[in-house]
Each structure stands twice: as C-alpha cells, then as structure tokens.
VEXMIMI-327526 format. One record per residue (C-alpha): x, y, z. Coordinates in steps of 0.05 Angstrom, whole numbers, plus 5000, padded with zeros to 4 digits. Layout:
% residues N
XYZ...
This chain:
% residues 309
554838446542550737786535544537606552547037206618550537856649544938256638540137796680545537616739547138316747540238676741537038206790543238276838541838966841535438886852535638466908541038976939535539456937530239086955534038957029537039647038531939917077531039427128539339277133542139157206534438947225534038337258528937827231524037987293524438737270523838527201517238097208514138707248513839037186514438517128518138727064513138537007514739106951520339526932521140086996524940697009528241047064529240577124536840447142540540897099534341437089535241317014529041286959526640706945530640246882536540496920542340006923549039996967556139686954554039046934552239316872557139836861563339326873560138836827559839406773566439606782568938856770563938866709566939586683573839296691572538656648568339026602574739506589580139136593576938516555580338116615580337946690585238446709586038446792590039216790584339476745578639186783582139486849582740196814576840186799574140006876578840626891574341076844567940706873570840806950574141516944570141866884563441526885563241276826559140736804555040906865547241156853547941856886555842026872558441876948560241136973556940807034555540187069563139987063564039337101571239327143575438847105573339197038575239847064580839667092583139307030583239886990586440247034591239877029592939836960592240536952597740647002601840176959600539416980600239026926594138606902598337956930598238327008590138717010585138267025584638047101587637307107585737137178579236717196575637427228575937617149571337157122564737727109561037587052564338197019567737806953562037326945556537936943561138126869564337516854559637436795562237816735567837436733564036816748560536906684566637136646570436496661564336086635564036506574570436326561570135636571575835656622577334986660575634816730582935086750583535686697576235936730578235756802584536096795581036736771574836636824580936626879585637196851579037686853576037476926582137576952583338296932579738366996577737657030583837157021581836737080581336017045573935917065572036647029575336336968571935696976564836106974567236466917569235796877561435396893558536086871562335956805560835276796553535366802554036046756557335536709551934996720546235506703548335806647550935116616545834516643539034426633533334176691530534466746533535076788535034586844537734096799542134636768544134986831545634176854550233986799554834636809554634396879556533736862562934056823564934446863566534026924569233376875573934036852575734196925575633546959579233296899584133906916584733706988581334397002580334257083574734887080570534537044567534237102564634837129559934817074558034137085550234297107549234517029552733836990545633616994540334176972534933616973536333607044538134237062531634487032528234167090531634627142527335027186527935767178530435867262536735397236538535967178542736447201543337127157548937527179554937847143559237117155561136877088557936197102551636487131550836867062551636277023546535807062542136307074542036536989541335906970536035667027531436306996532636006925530035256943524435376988521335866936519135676861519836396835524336956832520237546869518237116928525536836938528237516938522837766990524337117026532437327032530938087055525137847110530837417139533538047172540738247194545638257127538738367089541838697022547838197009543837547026538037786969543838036930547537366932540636996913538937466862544937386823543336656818536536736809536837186748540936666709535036076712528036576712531237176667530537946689523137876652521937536728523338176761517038516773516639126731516039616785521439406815525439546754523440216747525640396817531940166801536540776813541041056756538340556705542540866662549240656692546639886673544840046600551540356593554939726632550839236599550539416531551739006469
C-alpha cells in the first residue's frame, strides 16, 4: 500500500487511541484531568495504544480493497461481520464500542438485507459512524484518479452500508474532497483542507444537494477558525464530528497538539481525534506521530500486514 494510506490510517488509529480512555467524558471531566500523552485504562479499562471500532471498521474497508483490488460494498460488509461477530481486526480478538446504527446495520445484512436496505436512512441516523472509516476508499478513489461523480458515487455506496441519511453522505463526500485536495495540491494545511472544501460544496450545490447547508459554518475555514471553543460541539452527530475534526486541525499548527486538542474536547473523544487524524496524517506524515505513541500502538502488526507494499 502507498505511502498516503500508510500515513491516513496509522494516525487515524492513533488518534482512536489517544481518546479511548477518556470516551463518554464530558469536556468539564476531561479538563479535570487533561489528556497530554498516550493513556491507558479509563473508559473501556484497556492498556494504553488501545483503539476501538473506529479503527477496526476502517481496517476492514482497507482489508477489503486491499483483497479484492476494488471497492466492493458485500466484501467490505463481510468483513464488518468478521470484525462485529469474530473480533477480528480488533486489538484483543472480541469487538466493542459498537455504535447503534453500525450494529444494527450488520445485523441486518447478516439476516439477509441487502447492502441497498442496511444502513439507517432516517435523520436520527446521522452518527459519525461512516465518516470515522470513510477514508480507505477516499484514498482509493484519488489513487485512481476517479472523477468527482465516480468518487462520490463510491464515497455514498460505502457510508451507506450503515448511514444512508443524505447529510451522513454529504460528510462522507467533503471528507473525500479534502482527502483528494491533500494528497493532490500543494500550500498550507488550511489552504489544502480549504480547496477540498471549496469542491466539495461547488459538487453538491452544483448537485442541488439541499444537506449541504448544514455544513455551511465550515465553507469558510478562515472564518470558522475564529470560533470559540464553547461554540464546538463534540458529540457522536455526524456534523459535530466534522466541525469539531476540522476546528482541532486549524487552530493547531502540528499534528500531536491537534490530536490532544480533539480528545480534550470530551464526549465522542476517539472518533473526533480519529476523524482529524486521518486528515492530519496526509499533510505532516506518520514521522509527526510522536514515537511513543507509535509504540503503544496495539497489534502493530495487524498494520504492517495491512499496509504493506
């Protein structure tokens, strides 16, 4: 796997396991006892470099590609069956953290729902669930040089395996245009993040995409940077995630303290550094991540194997 993969995904992780111990916390319970290093036990009483299903569902999307040399929506959901049911692609052999519409999801297809009829499709579905592993594919389609609809399409089809609600989509598809605009453009990390933005809603706007509005507090990151922290919200809401990720990203001018920054926002404390740390490994590089961090990093091996050449 290339060079881009390896960064997005490594530093993904890590930011899943940098919030797992202080998960559900709110950010008053969080700043009693500031996150500054990699931490164990907490939440989940795991060891520290432990990391939850953020990480495991964006492994099984990157196992799926890596096999089938495609975007395959069945083989990515088998393969959440063997993460959800066997443990696999987990750090200790047993699944946890499952959000609802993910689990639910899965049970469904396994029961025999086809990929068209599992994700949740009502407005209550919109967690951050799909955007937290959105980005194999993300960097697949730019790989492949797919156009704004062939990546879109794909972005879409693999959110809604379990979010299908237009505005989890919508996440999914600005995610991809600023994967896209990191990997491709040159500049600044705001000024890379800003031109995916920019895509991204000429794409949906241009599409007539009415849930592109919700986002409208990000069009300008300039602006946006300028937010007080009281006005981010970090919760398990697909459009909290997004703001808050990206929030963490331009208020910081490195990769360790926008990560910290994410997890000592409290409440979905895993997903939001997750979200940020998958962008923020494809402008600084997984040289950023502080080496101890690495080494925490449960079942190393599992990446190697993912990652490799």
């Amino acid at each position: 796997m290339n060079k881009w993969m390896k960064d997005g995904i490594y530093t993904l992780a890590i930011g899943d396991a940098l919030g797992c111990p202080v998960q559900f916390e709110s950010r008053e319970e969080v700043a009693r006892h500031p996150v500054d290093d990699m931490r164990g036990y907490g939440t989940f009483n795991l060891p520290e470099g432990s990391w939850t299903d953020d990480t495991s569902l964006t492994l099984c999307t990157l196992a799926s590609i890596r096999e089938c040399g495609t975007i395959d929506p069945d083989d990515i959901m088998k393969h959440f069956m063997q993460w959800m049911y066997e443990g696999k692609y987990t750090p200790y052999g047993f699944s946890y953290d499952i959000g609802f519409g993910t689990q639910n999801a899965i049970g469904a297809y396994k029961r025999g729902a086809d990929i068209h009829h599992c994700g949740g499709k009502e407005a209550h579905n919109n967690g951050n669930g799909s955007l937290m592993r959105i980005l194999p594919v993300c960097i697949f389609c730019t790989e492949k040089e797919m156009s704004d609809e062939e990546m879109i399409h794909n972005v879409h089809m693999i959110s809604a395996l379990t979010h299908a609600h237009p505005r989890s989509l919508t996440a999914c598809g600005i995610y991809a245009f600023m994967v896209r605009s990191l990997i491709r453009n040159e500049g600044s990390l705001i000024e890379r993040l800003q031109a995916g933005i920019d895509e991204g809603f000429a794409y949906y706007e241009g599409k007539h995409e009415p849930e592109i509005r919700t986002y409208q507090r990000i069009r300008n990151l300039s602006e946006f940077a300028r937010t007080p922290e009281n006005e981010i919200k970090s919760s398990g809401y697909v459009l909290h995630a997004l703001e808050a990720a990206l929030w963490c990203l331009i208020t910081e001018n490195n990769l360790k303290d926008s990560l910290l920054k994410a997890v000592n926002l409290g409440e979905d404390t895993d997903t939001t550094a997750a979200i940020a740390g998958g962008l923020a490994g494809l402008y600084y590089g997984m040289e950023a991540i502080p080496e101890n961090w690495l080494e925490a990093l449960k079942k190393r091996e599992l990446f190697e194997e993912l990652l490799a050449a």
